[in-house]
C-alpha positions as protocol buffer text, in pm:
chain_id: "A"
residue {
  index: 1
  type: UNK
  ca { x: 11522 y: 12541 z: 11876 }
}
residue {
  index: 2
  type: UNK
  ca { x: 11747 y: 12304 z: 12081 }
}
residue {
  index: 3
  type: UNK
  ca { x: 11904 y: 12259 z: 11730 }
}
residue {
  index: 4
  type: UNK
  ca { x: 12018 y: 12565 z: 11678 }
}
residue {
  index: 5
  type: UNK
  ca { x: 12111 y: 12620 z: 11981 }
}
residue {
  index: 6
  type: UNK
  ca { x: 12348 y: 12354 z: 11976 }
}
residue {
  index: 7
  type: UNK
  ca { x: 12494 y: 12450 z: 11625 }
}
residue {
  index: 8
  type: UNK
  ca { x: 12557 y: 12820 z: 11770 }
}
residue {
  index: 9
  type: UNK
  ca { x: 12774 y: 12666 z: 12088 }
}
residue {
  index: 10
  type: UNK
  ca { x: 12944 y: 12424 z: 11819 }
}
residue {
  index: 11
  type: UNK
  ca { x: 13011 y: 12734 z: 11594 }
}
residue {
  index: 12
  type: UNK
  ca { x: 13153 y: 12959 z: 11887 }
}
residue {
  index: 13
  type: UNK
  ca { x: 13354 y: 12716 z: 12035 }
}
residue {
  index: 14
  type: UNK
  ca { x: 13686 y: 12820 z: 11886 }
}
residue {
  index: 15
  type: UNK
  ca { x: 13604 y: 13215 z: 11946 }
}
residue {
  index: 16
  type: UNK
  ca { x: 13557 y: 13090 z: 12324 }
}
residue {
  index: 17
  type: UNK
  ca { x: 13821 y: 12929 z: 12323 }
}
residue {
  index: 18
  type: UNK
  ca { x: 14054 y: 13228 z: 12109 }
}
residue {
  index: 19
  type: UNK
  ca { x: 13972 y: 13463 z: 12375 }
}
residue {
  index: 20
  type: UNK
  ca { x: 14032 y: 13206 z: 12708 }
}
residue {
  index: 21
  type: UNK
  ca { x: 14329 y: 13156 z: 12546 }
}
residue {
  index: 22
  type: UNK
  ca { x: 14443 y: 13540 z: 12495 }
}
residue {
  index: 23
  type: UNK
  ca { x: 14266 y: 13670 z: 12792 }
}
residue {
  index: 24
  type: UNK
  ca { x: 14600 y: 13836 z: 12918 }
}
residue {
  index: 25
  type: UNK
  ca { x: 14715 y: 13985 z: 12579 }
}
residue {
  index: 26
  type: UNK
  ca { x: 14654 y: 14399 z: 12589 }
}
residue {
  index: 27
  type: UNK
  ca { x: 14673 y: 14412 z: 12216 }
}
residue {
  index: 28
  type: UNK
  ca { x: 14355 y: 14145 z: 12199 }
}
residue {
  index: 29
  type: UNK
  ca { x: 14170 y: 14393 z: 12428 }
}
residue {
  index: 30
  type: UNK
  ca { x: 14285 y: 14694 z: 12226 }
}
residue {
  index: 31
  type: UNK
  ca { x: 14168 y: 14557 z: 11927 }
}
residue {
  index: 32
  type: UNK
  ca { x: 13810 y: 14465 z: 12065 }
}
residue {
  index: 33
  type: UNK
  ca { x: 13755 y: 14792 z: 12229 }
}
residue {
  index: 34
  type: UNK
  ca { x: 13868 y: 14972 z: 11880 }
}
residue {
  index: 35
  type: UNK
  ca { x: 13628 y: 14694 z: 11729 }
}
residue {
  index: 36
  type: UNK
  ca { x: 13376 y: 14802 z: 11987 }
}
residue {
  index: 37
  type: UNK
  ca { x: 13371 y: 15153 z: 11926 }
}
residue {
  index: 38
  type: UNK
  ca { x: 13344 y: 15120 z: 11547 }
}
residue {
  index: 39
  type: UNK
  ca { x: 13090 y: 14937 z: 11544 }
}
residue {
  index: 40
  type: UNK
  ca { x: 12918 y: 15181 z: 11823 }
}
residue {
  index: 41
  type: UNK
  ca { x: 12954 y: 15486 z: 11595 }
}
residue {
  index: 42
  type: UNK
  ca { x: 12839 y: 15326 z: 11297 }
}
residue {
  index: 43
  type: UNK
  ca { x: 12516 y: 15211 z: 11437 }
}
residue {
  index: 44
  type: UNK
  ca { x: 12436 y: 15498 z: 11617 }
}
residue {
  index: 45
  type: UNK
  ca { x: 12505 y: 15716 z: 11271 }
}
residue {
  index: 46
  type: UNK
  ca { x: 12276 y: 15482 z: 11104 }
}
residue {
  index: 47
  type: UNK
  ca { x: 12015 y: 15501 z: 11409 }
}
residue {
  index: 48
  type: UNK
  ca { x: 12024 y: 15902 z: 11383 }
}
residue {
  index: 49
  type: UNK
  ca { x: 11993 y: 15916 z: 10957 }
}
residue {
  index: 50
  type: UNK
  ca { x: 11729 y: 16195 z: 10909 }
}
C-alpha cells in the first residue's frame, strides 16, 4: 500500500503543482467548473438509466 501511495503523490505532482501555479487564472477555474459539471451530468444520467 505505502507503494502506491507513493507512486500516486509522484504521479500528481505536476497537476499540484499546474494548479498552485494558476491558482489566480479565471479561465483555469472556468474550465474546471465546466469540467465539473460535465462530468456531474453524465454520471448522474448514467446513475438514473432505467
Amino acid at each position: 500500500m505505502s507503494r502506491f501511495v507513493s507512486w500516486l503523490d509522484e504521479t500528481l505532482e505536476p497537476v499540484k503543482n499546474y494548479i498552485v501555479d494558476n491558482h489566480n487564472n479565471p479561465v483555469f477555474w472556468i474550465i474546471v467548473f465546466f469540467a465539473a459539471v460535465i462530468i456531474s451530468k453524465l454520471v448522474y444520467s448514467e446513475l438514473n438509466k432505467n
